[in-house]
Legacy VTK file of the C-alpha trace (Angstrom):
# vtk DataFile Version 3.0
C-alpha trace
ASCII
DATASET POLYDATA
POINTS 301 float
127.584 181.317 92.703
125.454 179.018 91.126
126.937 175.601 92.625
126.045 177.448 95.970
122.437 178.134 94.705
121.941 174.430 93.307
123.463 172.700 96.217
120.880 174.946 98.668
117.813 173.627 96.416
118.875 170.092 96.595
119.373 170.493 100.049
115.882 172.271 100.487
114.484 169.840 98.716
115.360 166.901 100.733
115.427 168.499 104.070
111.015 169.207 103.378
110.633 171.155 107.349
113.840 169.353 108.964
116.809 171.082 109.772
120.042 170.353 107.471
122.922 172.030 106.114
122.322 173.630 102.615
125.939 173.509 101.614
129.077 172.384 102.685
132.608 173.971 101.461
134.484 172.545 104.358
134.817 169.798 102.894
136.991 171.212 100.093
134.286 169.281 97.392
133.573 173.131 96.240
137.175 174.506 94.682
137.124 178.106 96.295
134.513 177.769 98.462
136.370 176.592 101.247
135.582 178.542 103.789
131.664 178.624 103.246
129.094 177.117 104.808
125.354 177.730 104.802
122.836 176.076 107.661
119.163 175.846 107.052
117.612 176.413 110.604
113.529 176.229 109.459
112.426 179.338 108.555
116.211 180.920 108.852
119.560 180.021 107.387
122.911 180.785 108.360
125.752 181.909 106.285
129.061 180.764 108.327
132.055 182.216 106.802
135.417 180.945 108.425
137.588 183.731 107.027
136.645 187.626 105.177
135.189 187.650 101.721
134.414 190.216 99.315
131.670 192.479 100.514
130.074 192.560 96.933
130.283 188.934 96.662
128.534 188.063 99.815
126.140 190.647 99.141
124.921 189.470 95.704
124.965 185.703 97.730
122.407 186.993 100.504
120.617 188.833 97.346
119.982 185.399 95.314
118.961 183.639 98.743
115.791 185.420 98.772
114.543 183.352 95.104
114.303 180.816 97.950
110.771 181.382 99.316
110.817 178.975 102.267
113.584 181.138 103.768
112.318 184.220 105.829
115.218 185.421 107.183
119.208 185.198 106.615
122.146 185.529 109.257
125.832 186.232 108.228
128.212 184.687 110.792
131.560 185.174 110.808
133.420 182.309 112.436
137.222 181.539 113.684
138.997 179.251 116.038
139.487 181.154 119.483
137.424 184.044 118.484
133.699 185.540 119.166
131.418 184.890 116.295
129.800 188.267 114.943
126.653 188.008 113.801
124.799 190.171 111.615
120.417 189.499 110.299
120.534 190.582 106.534
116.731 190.184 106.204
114.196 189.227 107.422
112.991 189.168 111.691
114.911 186.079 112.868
114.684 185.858 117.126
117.008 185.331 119.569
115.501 181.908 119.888
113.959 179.531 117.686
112.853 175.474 116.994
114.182 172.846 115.016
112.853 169.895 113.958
115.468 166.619 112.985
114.270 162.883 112.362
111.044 163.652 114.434
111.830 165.641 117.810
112.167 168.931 118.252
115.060 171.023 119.689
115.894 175.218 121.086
118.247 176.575 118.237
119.630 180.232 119.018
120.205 181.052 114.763
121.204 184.793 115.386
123.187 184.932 118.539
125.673 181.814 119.406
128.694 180.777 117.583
126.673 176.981 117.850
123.441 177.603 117.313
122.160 174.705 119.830
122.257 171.788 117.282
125.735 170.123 115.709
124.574 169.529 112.291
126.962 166.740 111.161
125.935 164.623 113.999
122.740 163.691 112.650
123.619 159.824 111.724
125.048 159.483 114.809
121.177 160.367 116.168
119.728 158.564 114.197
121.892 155.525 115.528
120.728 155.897 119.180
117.615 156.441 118.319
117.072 153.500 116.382
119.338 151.058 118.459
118.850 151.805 122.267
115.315 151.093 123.204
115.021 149.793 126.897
118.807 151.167 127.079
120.955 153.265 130.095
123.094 155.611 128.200
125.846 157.924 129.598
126.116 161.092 127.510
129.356 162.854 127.907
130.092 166.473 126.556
126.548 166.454 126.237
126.311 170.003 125.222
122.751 170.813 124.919
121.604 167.037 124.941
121.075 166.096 121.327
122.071 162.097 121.809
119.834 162.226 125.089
116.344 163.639 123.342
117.147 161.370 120.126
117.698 158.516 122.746
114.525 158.849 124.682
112.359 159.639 121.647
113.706 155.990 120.577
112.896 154.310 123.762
115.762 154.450 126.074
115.130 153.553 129.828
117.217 156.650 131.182
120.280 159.239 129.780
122.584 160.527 132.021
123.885 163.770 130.983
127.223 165.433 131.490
128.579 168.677 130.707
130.764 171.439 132.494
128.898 173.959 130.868
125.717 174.500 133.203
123.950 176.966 129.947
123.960 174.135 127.955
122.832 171.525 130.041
120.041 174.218 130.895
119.062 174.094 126.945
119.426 170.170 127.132
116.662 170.589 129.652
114.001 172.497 127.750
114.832 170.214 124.835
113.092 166.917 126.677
110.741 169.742 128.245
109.977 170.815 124.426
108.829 167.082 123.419
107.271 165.907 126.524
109.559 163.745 128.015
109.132 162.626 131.382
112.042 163.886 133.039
112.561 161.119 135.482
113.627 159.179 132.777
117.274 161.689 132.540
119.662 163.257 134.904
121.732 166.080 134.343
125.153 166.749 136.111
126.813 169.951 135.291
130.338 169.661 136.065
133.881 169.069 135.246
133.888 165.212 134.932
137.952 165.315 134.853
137.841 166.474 138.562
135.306 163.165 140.100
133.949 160.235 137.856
132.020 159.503 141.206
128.777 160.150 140.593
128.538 158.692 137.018
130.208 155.032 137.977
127.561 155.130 140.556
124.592 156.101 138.218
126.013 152.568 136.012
126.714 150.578 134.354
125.221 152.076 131.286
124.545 150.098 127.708
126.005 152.545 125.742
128.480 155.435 126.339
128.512 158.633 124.135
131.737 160.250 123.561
131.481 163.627 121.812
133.550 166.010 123.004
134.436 169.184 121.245
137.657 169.720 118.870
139.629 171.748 121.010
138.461 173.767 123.693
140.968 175.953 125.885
141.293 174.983 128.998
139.097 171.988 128.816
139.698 169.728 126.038
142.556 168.968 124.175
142.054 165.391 121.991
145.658 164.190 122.051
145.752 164.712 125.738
142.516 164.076 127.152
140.474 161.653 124.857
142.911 158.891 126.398
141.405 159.898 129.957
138.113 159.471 128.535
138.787 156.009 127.340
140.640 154.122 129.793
137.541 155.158 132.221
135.131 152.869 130.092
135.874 149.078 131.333
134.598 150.302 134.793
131.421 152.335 133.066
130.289 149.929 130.426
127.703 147.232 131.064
128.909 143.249 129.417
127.906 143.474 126.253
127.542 147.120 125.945
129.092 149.509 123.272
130.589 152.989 122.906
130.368 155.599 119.829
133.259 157.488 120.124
133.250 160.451 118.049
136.290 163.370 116.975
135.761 165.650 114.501
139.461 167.422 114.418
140.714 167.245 110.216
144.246 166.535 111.922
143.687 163.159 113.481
141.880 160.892 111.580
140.249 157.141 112.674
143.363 155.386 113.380
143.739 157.981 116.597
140.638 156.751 117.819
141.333 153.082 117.524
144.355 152.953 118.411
143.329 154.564 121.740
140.697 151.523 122.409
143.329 149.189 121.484
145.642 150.315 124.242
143.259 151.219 126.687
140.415 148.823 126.268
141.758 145.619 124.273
138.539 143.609 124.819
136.448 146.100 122.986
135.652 145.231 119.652
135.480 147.977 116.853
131.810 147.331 114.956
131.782 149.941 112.487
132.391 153.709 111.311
128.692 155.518 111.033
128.649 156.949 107.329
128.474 161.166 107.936
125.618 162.915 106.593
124.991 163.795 103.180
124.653 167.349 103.255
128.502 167.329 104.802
130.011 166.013 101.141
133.971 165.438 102.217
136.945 164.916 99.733
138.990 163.323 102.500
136.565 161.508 104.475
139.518 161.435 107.314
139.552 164.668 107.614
135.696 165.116 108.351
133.597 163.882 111.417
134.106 160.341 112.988
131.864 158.364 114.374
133.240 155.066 115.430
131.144 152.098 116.960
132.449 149.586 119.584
131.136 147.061 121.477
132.432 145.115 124.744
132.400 141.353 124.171
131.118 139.594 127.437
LINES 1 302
301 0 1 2 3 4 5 6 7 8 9 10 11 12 13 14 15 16 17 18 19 20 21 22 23 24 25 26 27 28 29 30 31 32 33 34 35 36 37 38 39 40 41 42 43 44 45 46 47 48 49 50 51 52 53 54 55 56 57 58 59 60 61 62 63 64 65 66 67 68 69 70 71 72 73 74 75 76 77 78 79 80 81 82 83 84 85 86 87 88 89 90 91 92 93 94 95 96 97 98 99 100 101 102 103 104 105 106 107 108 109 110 111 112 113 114 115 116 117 118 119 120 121 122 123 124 125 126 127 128 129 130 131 132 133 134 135 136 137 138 139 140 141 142 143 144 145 146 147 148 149 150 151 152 153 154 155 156 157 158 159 160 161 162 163 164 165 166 167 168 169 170 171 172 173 174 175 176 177 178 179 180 181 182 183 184 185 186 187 188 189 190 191 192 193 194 195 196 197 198 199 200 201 202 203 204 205 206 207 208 209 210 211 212 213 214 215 216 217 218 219 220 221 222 223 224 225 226 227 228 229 230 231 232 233 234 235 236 237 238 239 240 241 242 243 244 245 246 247 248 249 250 251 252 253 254 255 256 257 258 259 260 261 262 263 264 265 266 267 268 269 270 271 272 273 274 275 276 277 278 279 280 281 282 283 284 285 286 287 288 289 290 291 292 293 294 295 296 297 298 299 300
């Protein structure tokens, strides 16, 4: 118990009023703590569990969380692959809907309701990237889910972010995320559909600077990695501007960086691999392979 309550005041800590994960057991640095991990959405945190744990256990957990005075109110989630989360608010009045604050710009969180809460967590180096690195940039965002990589990108300067995701909710949250900060919104488009079925509409909205690739682990019916990242990629020589780059991201623990590159090597040879972005620091990982990747590359001209 007490590595859990350390790790969440170092975590406080350095977070100060920015959202970040408190602690991290996915990646197996915490023997037995596996499958725990606790989000700190500013005022609320999240418990995620990914299987059942004793009831006294978790109860003495959310019991010890209140010592933590910045935190008004506690969720328990409980989390599995193909299933509905089930939420339940142990204390405190935490809403349906909520704001977060990371590296500056603010974003719609949902900390008691969705299984995502509105916000990957892990990705935040990756946002930090594009919003350091693409002023005066066109972007294409794809699996854009609620826009992250598009509000991080204009905050930094970008000239315009196309955004694309099937799932017309999110792209309705990546909406009222520029609309939250005040960004102009002729400076982004957002297309809501299947981009497997036409590519259309986003070759003729480039080329772009920089392409996003962040599509989710596995997802029924609409992504699976080993089958459709390699649709993905062999779509970028026509889509990416001389000179331009890609960050093409996976998070799956069963393929590591070597399924990513050897992708671009097959399907986009004059692509040159820059770098791999270094994951947060709040998502501590025994295996790095098996955690997030972010992977850099950049079209020589």
């Amino acid at each position: 118990m007490q590595r859990i309550l350390d790790s969440i005041q170092h975590q406080l800590t350095d977070a100060g009023s920015e959202t970040r994960r408190l602690f991290h057991g996915r990646g197996h640095c915490y023997e037995g703590l596996e499958d725990l991990v606790i989000d700190w959405l500013p005022p609320y945190a999240v418990i995620r569990l990914y299987k059942a744990v004793d009831e006294g256990w978790l109860n003495q957990l959310c019991d010890a969380m209140r010592q933590f005075e910045v935190i008004t109110g506690l969720v328990v989630q409980q989390r599995g692959r193909g299933s509905d989360a089930m939420n339940c608010v142990v204390w405190g009045d935490v809403p349906e809907q909520s704001e977060v604050t990371e590296l500056g710009v603010k974003y719609h969180i949902k900390p008691s309701r969705n299984q995502n809460s509105g916000l990957f967590l892990d990705m935040r180096e990756g946002r930090r990237w594009v919003q350091q690195n693409t002023k005066g940039q066109r972007i294409l965002n794809l699996f854009a889910y609620t826009c992250g990589f598009s509000v991080a990108a204009i905050s930094g300067g970008a000239e315009h972010v196309v955004n694309v995701d099937m799932s017309r909710s999110a792209i309705d949250t990546g909406r009222e995320n520029h609309r939250l900060n005040g960004f102009a919104k002729e400076a982004v488009t957002f297309l809501s559909y299947d981009l497997f079925r036409s590519w259309k509409r986003i070759r003729q909205l480039g080329p772009y600077d920089l392409i996003v690739i962040d599509p989710p682990s596995f997802q029924k019916g609409s992504f699976i990695a080993e089958k459709d990242y390699r649709k993905v990629i062999r779509r970028l020589p026509e889509l990416v501007a001389e000179n331009g780059q890609v960050m093409a991201c996976h998070n799956d623990p069963k393929l590591g960086t070597d399924f990513l590159k050897s992708l671009m090597l097959e399907e986009c040879p004059d692509f040159r691999f820059v770098e791999r972005l270094k994951n947060p620091a709040d998502f501590p990982e025994a295996e790095p392979e098996k955690g997030l990747k972010v992977l850099l590359y950049k079209r020589e001209g």
